[in-house]
Every structure is written in C-alpha cells, then in structure tokens.
DSSP file (Angstrom, degrees, kcal/mol; ACC not computed):
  #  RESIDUE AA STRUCTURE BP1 BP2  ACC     N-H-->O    O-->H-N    N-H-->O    O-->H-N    TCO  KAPPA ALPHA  PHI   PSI    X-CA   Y-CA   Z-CA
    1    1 A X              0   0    0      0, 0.0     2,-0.8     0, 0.0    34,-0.0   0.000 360.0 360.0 360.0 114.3  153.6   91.7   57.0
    2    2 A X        +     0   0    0      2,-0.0     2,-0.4     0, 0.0    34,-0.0  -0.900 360.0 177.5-101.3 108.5  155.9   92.5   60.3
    3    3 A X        -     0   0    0     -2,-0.8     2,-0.5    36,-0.0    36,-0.0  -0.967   2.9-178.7-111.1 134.7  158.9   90.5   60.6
    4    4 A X        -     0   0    0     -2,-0.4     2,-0.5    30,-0.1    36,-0.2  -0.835  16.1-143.2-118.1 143.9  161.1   91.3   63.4
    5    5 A X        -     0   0    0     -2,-0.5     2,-1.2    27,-0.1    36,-0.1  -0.831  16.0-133.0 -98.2 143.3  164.4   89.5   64.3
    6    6 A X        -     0   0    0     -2,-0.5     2,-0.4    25,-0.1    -1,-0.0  -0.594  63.7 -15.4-109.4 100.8  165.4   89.0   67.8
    7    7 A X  S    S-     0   0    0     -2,-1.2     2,-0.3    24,-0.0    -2,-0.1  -0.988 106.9 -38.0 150.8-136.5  168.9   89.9   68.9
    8    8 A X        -     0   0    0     -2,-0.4    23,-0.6    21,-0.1     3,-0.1  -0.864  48.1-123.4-104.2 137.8  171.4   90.5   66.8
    9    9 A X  S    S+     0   0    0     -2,-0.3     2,-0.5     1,-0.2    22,-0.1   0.964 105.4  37.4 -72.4 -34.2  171.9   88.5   63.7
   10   10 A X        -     0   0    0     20,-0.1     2,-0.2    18,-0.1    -1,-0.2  -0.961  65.5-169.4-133.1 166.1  175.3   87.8   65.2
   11   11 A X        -     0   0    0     18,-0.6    18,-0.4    -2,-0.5     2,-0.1  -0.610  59.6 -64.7-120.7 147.4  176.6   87.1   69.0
   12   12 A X        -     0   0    0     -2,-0.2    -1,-0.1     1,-0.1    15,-0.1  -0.056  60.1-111.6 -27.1 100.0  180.2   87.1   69.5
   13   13 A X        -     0   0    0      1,-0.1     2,-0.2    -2,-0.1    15,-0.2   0.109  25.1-140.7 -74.4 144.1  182.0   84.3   67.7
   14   14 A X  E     -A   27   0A   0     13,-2.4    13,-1.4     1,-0.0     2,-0.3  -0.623  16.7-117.6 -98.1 156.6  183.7   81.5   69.6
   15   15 A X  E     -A   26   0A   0     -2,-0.2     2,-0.3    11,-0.2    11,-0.2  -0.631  40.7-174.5 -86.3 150.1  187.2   79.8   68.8
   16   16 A X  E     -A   25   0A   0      9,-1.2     9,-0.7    -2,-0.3    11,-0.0  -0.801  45.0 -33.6-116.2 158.9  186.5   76.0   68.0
   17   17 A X        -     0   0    0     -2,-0.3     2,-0.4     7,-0.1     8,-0.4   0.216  62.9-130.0 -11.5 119.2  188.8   73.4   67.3
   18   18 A X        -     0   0    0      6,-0.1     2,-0.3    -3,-0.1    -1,-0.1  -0.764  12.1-162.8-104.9 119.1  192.0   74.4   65.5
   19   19 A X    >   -     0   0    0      4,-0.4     3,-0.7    -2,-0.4     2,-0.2  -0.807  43.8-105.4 -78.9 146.8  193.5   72.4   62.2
   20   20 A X  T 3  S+     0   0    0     -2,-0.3     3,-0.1     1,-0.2     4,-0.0  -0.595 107.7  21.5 -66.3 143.2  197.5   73.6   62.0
   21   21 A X  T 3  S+     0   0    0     -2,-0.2     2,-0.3     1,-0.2    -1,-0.2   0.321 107.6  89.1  85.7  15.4  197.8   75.5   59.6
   22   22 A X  S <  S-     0   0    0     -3,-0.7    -1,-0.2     1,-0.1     3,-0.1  -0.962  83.5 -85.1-124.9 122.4  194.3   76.8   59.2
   23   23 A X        -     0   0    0     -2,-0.3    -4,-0.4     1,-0.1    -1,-0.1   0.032  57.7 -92.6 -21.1 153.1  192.4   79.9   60.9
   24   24 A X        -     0   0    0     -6,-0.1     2,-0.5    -3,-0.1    -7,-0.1  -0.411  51.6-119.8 -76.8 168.8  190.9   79.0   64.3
   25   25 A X  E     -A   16   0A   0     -9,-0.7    -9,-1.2    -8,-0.4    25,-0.2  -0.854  30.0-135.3-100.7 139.9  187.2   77.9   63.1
   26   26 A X  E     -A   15   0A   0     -2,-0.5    25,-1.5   -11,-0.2     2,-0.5  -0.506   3.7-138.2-103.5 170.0  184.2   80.3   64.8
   27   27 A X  E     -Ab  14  51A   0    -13,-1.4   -13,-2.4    23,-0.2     2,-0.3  -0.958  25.6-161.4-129.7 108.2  181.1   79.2   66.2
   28   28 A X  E     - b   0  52A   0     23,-1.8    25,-2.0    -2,-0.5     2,-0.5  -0.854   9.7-148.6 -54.5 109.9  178.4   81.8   64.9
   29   29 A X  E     - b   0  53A   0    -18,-0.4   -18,-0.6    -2,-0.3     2,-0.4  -0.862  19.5-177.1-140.5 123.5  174.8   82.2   66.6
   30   30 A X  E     - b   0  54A   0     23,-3.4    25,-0.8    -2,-0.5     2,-0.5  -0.955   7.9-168.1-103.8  94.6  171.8   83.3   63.9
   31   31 A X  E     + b   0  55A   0    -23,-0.6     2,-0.5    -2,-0.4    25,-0.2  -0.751  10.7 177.9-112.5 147.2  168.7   83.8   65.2
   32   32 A X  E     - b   0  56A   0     23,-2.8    25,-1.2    -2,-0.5     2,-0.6  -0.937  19.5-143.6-124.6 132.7  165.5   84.2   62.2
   33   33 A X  E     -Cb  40  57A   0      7,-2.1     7,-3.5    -2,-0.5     2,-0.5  -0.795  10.3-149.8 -85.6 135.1  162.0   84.6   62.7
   34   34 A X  E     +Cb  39  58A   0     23,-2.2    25,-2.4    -2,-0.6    26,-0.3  -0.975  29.7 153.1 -89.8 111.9  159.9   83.0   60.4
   35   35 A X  E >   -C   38   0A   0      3,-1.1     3,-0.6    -2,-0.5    -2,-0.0  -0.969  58.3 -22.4-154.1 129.8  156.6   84.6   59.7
   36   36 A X  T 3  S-     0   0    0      1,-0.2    -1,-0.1    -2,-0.2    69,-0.1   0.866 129.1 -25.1  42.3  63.1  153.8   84.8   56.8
   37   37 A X  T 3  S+     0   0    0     67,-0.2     2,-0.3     1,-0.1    -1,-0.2   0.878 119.1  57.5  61.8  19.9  156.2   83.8   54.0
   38   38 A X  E <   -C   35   0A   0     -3,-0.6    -3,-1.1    73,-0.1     2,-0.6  -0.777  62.6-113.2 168.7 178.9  159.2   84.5   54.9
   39   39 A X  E     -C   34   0A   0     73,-0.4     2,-0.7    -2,-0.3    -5,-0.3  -0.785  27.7-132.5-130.3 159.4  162.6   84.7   57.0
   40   40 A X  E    S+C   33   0A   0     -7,-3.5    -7,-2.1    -2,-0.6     2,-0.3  -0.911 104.3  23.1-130.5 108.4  164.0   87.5   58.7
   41   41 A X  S    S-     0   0    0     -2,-0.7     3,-0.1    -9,-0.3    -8,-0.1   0.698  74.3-176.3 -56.0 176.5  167.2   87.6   57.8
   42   42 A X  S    S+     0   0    0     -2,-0.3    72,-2.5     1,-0.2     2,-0.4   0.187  73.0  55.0-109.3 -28.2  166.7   85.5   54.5
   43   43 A X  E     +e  114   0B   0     70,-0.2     2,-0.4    -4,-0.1    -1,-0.2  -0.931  55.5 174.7-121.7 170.8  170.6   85.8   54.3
   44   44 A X  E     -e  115   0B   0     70,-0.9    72,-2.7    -2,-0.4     2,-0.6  -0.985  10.3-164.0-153.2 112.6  173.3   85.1   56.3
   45   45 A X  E     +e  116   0B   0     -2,-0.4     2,-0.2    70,-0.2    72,-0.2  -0.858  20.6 163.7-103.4 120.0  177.2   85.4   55.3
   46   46 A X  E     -e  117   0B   0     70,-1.2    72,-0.9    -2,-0.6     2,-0.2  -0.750  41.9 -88.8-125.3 169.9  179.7   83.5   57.6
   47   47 A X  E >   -e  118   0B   0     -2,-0.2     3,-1.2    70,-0.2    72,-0.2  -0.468  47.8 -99.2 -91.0 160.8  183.6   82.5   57.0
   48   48 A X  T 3  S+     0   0    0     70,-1.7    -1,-0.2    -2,-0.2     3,-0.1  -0.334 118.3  38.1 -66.8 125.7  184.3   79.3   55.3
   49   49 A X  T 3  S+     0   0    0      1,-0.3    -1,-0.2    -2,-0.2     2,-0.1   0.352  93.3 121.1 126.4 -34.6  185.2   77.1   58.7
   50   50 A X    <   -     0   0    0     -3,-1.2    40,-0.4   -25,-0.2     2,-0.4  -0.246  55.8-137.7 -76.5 146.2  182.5   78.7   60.9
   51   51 A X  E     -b   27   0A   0    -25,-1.5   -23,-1.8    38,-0.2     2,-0.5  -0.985  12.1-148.9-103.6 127.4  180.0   77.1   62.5
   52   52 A X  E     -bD  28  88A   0     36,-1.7    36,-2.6    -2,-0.4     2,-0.5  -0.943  10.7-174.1-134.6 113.7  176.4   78.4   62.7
   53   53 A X  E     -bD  29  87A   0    -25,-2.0   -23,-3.4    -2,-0.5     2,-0.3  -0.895  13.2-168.8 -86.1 116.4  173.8   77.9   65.4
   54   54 A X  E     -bD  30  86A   0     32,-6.2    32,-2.1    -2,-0.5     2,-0.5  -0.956  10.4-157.6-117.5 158.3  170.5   79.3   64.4
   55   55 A X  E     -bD  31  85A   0    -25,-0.8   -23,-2.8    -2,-0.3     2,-0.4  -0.792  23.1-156.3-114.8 140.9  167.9   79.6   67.0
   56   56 A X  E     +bD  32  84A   0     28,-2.6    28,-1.6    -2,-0.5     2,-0.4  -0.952  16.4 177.2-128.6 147.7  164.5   79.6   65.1
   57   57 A X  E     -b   33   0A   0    -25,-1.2   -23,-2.2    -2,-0.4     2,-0.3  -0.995  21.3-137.2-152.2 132.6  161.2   80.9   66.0
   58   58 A X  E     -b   34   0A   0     24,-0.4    22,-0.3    -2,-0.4   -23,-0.2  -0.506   3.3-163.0 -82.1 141.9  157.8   81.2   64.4
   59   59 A X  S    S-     0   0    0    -25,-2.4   -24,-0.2    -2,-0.3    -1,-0.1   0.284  86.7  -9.1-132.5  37.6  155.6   84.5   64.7
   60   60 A X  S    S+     0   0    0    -26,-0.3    19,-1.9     1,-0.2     2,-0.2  -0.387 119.7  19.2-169.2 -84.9  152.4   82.8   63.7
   61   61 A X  S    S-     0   0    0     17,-0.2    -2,-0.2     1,-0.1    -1,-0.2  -0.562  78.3 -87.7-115.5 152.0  152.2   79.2   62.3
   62   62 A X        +     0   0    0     -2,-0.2     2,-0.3    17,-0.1    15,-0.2  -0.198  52.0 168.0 -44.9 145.7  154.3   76.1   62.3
   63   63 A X  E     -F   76   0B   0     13,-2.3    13,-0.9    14,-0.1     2,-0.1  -0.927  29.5-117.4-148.3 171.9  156.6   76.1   59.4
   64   64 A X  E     -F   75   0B   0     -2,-0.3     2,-0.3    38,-0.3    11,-0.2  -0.297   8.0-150.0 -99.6-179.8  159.9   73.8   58.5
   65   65 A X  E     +F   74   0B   0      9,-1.6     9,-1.9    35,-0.2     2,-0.3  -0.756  25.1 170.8-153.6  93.8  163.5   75.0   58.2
   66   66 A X  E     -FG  73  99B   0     33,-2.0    33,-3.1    -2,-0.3     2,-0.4  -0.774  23.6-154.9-112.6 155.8  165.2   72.5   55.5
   67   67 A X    >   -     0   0    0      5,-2.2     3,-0.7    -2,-0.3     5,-0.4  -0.957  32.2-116.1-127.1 111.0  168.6   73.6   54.5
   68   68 A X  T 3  S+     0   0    0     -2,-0.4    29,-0.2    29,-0.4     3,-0.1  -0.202  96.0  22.9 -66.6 150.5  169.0   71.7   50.5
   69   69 A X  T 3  S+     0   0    0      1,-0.3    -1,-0.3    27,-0.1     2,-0.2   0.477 109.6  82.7  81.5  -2.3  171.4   69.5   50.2
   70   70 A X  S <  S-     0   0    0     -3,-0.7    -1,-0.3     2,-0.2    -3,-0.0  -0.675  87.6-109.4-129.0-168.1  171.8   68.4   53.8
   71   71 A X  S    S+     0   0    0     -2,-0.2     2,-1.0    -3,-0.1    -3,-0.1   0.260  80.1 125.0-100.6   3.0  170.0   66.1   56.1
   72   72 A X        +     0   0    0     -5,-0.4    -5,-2.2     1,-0.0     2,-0.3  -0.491  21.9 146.0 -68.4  81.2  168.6   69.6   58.0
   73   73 A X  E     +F   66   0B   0     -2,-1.0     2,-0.3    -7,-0.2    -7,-0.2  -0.759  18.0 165.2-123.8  94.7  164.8   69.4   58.1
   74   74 A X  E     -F   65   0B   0     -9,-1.9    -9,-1.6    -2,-0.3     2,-0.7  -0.942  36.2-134.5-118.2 123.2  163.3   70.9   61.2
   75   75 A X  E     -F   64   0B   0     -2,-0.3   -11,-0.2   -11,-0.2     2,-0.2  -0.738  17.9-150.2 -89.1 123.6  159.6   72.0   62.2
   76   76 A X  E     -F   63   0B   0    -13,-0.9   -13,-2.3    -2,-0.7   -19,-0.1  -0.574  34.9-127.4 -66.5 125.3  159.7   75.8   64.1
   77   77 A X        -     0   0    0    -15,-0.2   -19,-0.3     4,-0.2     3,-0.1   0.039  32.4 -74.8 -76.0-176.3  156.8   75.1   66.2
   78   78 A X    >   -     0   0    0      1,-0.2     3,-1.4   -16,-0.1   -20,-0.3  -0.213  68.6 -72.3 -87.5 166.4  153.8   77.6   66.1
   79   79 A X  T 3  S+     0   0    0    -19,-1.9    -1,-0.2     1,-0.3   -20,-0.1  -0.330 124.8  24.3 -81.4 153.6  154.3   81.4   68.1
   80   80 A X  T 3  S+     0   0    0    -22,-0.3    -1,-0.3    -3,-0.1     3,-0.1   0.440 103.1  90.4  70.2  16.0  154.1   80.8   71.8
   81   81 A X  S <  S-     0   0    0     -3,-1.4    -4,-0.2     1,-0.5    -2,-0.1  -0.218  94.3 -98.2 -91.5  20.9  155.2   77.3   71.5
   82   82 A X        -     0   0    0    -24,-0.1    -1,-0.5    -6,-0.1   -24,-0.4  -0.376  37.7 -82.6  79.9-177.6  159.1   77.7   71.8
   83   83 A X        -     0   0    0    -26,-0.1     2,-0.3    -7,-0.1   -26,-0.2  -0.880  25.2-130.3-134.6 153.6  161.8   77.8   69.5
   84   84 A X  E     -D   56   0A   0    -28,-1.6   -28,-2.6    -2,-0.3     2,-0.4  -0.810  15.0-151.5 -94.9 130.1  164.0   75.3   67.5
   85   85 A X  E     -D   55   0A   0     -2,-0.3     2,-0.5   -30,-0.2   -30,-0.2  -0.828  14.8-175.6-119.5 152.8  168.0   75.4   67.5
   86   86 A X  E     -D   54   0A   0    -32,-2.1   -32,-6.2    -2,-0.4     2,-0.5  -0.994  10.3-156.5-149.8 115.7  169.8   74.0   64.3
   87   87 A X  E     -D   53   0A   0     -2,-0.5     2,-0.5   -34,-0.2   -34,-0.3  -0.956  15.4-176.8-120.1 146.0  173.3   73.8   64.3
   88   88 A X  E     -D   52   0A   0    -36,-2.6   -36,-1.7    -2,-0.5     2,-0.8  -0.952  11.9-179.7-141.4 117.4  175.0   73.8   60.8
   89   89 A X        -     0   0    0     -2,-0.5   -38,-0.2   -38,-0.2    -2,-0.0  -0.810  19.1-147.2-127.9  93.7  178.7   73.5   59.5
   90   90 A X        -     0   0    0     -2,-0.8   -41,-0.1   -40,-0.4     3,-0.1  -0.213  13.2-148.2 -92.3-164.3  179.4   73.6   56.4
   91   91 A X  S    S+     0   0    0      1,-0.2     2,-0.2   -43,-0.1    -1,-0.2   0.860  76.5  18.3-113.5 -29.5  182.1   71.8   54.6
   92   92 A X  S    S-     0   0    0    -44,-0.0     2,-0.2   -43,-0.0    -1,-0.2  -0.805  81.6 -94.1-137.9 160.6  182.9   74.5   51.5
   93   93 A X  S    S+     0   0    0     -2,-0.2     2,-0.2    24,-0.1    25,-0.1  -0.588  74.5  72.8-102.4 148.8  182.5   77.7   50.8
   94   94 A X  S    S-     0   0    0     -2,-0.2    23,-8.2    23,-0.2     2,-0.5  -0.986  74.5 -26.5 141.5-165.1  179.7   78.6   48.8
   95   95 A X  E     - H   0 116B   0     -2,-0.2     2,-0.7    21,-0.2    21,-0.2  -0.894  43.1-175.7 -98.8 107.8  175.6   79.2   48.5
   96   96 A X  E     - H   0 115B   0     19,-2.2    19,-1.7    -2,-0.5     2,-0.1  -0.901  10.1-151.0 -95.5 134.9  173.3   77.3   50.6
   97   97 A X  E     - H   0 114B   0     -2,-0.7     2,-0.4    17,-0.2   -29,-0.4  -0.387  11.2-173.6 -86.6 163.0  169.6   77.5   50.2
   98   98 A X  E     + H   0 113B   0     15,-1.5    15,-4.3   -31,-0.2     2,-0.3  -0.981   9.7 163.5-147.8 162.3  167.0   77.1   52.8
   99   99 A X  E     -GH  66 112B   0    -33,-3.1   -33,-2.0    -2,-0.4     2,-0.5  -0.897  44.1 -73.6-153.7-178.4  163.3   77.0   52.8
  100  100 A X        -     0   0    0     11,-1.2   -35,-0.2    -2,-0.3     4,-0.1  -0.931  30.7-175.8 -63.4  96.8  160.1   76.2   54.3
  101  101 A X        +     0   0    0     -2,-0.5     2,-0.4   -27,-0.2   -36,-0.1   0.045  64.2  80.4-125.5  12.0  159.6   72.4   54.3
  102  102 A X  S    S-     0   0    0    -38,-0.2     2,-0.3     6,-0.1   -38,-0.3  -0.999  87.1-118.5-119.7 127.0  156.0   72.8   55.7
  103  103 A X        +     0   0    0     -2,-0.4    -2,-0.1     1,-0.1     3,-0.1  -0.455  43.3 169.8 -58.2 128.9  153.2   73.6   53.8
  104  104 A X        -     0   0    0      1,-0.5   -67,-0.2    -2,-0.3     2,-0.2  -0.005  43.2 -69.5-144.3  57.8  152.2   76.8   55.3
  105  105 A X  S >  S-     0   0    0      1,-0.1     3,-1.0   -69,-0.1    -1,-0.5  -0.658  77.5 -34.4 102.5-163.3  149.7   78.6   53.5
  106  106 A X  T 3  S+     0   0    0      1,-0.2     3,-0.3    -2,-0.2    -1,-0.1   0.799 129.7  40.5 -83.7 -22.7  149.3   80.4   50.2
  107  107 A X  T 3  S+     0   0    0     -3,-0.2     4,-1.1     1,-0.2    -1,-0.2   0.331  76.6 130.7-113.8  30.6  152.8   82.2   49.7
  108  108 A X    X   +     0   0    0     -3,-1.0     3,-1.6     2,-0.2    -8,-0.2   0.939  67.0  55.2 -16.0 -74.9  154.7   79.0   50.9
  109  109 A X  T 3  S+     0   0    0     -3,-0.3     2,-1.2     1,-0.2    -9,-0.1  -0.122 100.5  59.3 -63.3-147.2  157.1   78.9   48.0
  110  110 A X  T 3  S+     0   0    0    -73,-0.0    -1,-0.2   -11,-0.0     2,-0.2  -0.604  81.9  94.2 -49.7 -45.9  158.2   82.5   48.7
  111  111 A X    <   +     0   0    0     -3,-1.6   -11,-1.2    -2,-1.2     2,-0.2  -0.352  63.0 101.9 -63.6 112.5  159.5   81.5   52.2
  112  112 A X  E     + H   0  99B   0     -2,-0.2   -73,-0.4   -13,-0.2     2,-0.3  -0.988  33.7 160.0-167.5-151.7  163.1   80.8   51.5
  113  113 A X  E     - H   0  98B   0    -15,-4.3   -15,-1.5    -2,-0.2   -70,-0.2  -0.901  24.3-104.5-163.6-150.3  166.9   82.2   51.9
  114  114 A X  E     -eH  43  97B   0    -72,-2.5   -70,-0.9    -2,-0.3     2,-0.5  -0.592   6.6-138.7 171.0 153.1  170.5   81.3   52.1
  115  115 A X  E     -eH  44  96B   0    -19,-1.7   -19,-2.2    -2,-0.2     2,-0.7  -0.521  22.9-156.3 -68.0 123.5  173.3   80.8   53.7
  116  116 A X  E     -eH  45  95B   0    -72,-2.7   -70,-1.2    -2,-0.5     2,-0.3  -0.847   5.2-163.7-135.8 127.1  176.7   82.2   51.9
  117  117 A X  E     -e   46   0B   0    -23,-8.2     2,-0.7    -2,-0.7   -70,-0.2  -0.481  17.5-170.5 -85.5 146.9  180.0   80.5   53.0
  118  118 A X  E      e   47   0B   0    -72,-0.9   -70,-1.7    -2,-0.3    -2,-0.0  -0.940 360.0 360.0-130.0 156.9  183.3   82.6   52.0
  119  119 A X              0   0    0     -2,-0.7    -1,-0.1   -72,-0.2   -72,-0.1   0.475 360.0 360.0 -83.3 360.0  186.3   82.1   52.0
C-alpha cells in the first residue's frame, strides 16, 4: 500500500480576521491523499482559531471525507478525476475525527484520522 502526500502538509499560514484581544486567526492549507484504506496524513494539528483548507485527492477509488460531528460530508472523486477542497473551522480546541463516508472496499473501517485543535 503506497500512500504519498502532495506538497507539504502545511503552506504558509494566512492572517484572517482579527477579534481584540485574541491572536490574529491563520488560514491553514492540508492536502491528504486518500488511498486503499487510508489517509495520508491521518493527523493534522493546527492552533485553536485556525482555519483549515484541505485539498483532497483519491489515488485509486472514490471515497468520502466526513468530518463527525459536523455537517462535512464530501465524495473525493476517483484518481484522474480531480480533487475536492473542504474548508473547516473549528469552534474549540480539541479532537476531531474523520473518516471514509463511502463504502470503499474491504478495509473501509480502517480509513479514518483526526484533526487536533490546541490551544
């Protein structure tokens, strides 16, 4: 099983919108390949505030990208069919999971990861 990521898992963060009294908030850019049961990264740690564009891409067969707990259910189309962009903010610091929200063969349940917010 080859799973490669393409870039860097992160691009230079941009300043967003400033609350006073608060750090400026960053805009974060993830990109994960999805392949055979799983995703490459399967985690990803950003600051509490941040904002996370993941680009997604398959490197064989459609699969989904649900992030639990949100309204974030997207299918990454099949390789050579483009790529899906998902942008995601969360509200608190903590563990989000993600998974595969497409059946996609026999080690489906394995494909999953999460996102972990800090403070």
């Amino acid at each position: 099983m080859a799973v490669a990521m393409t870039g860097p898992q992160f691009d230079a963060p941009h300043a967003a919108a400033q609350v006073p009294g608060e750090p400026p908030a960053q805009k974060v850019t993830v990109h994960i390949v999805a392949e055979r049961f799983r995703f490459s990264p399967d985690e990803i740690r950003i600051r509490r505030g941040a904002t996370v564009e993941f680009h997604l891409e398959s490197d064989d067969t459609d699969h989904g990208f649900r992030i639990l707990g949100t309204d974030i259910d997207r299918v990454i189309p099949k390789r050579g069919r483009g790529a899906i962009t998902v942008v995601f903010t969360p509200d608190h610091a903590g563990k989000y999971a993600f998974e595969c929200s497409k059946i996609c063969g026999a080690g489906h349940d394995f494909m999953h990861g999460v996102v972990v917010v800090e403070d």
